[in-house]
C-alpha positions in Angstrom: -48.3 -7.4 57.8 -46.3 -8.8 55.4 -46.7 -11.2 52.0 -44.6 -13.3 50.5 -44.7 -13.8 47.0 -43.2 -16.4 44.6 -40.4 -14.5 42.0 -39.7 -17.5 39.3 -36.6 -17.5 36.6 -36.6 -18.3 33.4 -33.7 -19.1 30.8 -36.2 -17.1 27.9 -39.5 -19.0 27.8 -41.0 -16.8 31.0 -43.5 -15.1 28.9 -44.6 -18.9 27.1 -44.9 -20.4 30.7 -46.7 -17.0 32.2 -49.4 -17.5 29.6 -49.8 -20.9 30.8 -50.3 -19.7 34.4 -52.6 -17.0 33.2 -54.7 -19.6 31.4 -54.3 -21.9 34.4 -55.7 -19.3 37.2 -57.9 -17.4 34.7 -56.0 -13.9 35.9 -55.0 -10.8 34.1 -51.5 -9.8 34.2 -50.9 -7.0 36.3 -47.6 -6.2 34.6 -45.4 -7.2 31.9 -42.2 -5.1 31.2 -40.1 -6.1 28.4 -36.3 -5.9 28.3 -36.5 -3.4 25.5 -37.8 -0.8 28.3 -34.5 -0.9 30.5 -32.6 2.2 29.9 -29.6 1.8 27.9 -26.8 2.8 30.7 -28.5 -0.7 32.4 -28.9 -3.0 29.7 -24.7 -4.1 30.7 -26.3 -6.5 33.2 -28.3 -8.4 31.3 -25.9 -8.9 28.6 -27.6 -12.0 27.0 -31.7 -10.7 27.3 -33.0 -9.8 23.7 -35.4 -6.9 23.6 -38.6 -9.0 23.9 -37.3 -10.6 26.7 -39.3 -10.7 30.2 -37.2 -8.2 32.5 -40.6 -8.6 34.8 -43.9 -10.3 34.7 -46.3 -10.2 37.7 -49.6 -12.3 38.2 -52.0 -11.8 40.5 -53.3 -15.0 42.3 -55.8 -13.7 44.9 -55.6 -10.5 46.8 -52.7 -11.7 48.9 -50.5 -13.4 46.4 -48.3 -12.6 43.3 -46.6 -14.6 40.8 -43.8 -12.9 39.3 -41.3 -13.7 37.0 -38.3 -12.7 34.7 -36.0 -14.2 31.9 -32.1 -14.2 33.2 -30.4 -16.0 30.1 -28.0 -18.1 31.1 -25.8 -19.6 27.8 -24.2 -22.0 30.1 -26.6 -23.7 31.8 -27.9 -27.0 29.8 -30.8 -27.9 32.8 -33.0 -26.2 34.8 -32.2 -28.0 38.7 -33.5 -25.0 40.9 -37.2 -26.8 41.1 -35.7 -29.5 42.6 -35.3 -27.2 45.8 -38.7 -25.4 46.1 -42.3 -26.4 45.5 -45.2 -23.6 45.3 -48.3 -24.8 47.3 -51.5 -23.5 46.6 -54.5 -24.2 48.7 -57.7 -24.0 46.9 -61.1 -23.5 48.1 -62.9 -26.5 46.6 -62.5 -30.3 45.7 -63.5 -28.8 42.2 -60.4 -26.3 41.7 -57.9 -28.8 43.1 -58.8 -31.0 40.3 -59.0 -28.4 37.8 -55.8 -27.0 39.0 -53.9 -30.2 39.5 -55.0 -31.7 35.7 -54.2 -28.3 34.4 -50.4 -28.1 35.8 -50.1 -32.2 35.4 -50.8 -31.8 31.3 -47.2 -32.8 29.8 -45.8 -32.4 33.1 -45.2 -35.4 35.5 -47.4 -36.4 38.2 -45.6 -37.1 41.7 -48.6 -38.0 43.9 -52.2 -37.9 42.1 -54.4 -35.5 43.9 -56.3 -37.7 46.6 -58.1 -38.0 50.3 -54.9 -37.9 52.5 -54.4 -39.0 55.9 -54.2 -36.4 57.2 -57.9 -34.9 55.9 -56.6 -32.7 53.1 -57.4 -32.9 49.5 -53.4 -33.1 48.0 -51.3 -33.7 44.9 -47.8 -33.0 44.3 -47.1 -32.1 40.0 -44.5 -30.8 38.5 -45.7 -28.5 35.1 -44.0 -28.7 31.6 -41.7 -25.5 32.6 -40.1 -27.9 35.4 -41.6 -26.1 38.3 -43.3 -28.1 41.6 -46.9 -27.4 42.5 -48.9 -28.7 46.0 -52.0 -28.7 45.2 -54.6 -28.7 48.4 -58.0 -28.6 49.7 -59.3 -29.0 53.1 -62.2 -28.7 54.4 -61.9 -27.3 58.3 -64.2 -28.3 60.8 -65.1 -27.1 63.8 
């Protein structure tokens, strides 16, 4: 079977926001590698990455689901607009961790829906955190 994971860029603040998901999911990383540790006949392609740099940064979610994540430094670009095309929905198991989740991401980001009873009999929220990035934020009970 496959998985699909979530691969997240950064313009040099991955390893600030990674710390805020590892605080925000109470995970360990499972990886960090640094751009210091690309060999030197590779380093050409990531022309403006500084040593300290994420090259790749991986967080486990559950035993299903990574969230990984690099710096590609971009001198040009002034504003972040790829969140405005993807959202990363996480389904929780509890009432309890869809609050804590949503007021966690929400924290001097923007709120786009509070997290509420929906119609349709889930749990839901829609946030987007201070790195610019678009969280669903779920819980439904199913029934039988």
């Amino acid at each position: 079977m496959a998985t699909v994971n979530t691969y997240l860029y950064f313009n040099g603040n991955c390893e600030e926001a990674f710390d805020f998901y590892k605080s925000v999911f109470n995970k360990d990383f499972r990886f960090i590698g640094r751009y210091k540790d690309v060999p030197e006949v590779a380093r050409h392609n990531f022309p403006n990455c500084q040593d300290e740099h994420i090259m790749h940064i991986a967080l486990p979610i559950s035993d299903e689901t990574i969230l990984m994540g690099a710096d590609i430094i971009d001198l040009n670009r002034q504003e972040n607009h790829s969140s405005k095309y993807f959202s990363l929905y996480v389904n929780t198991d509890s009432k309890k961790e869809a609050d804590r989740l949503f007021a966690s991401f929400s924290k001097d980001g923007e709120i786009k829906l509070p997290v509420s009873d929906q119609f349709w009999g889930a749990y839901y929220g829609i946030c987007t955190d201070k790195f610019g990035v678009n969280w669903k934020i779920s819980f439904s009970q199913e029934t039988t």
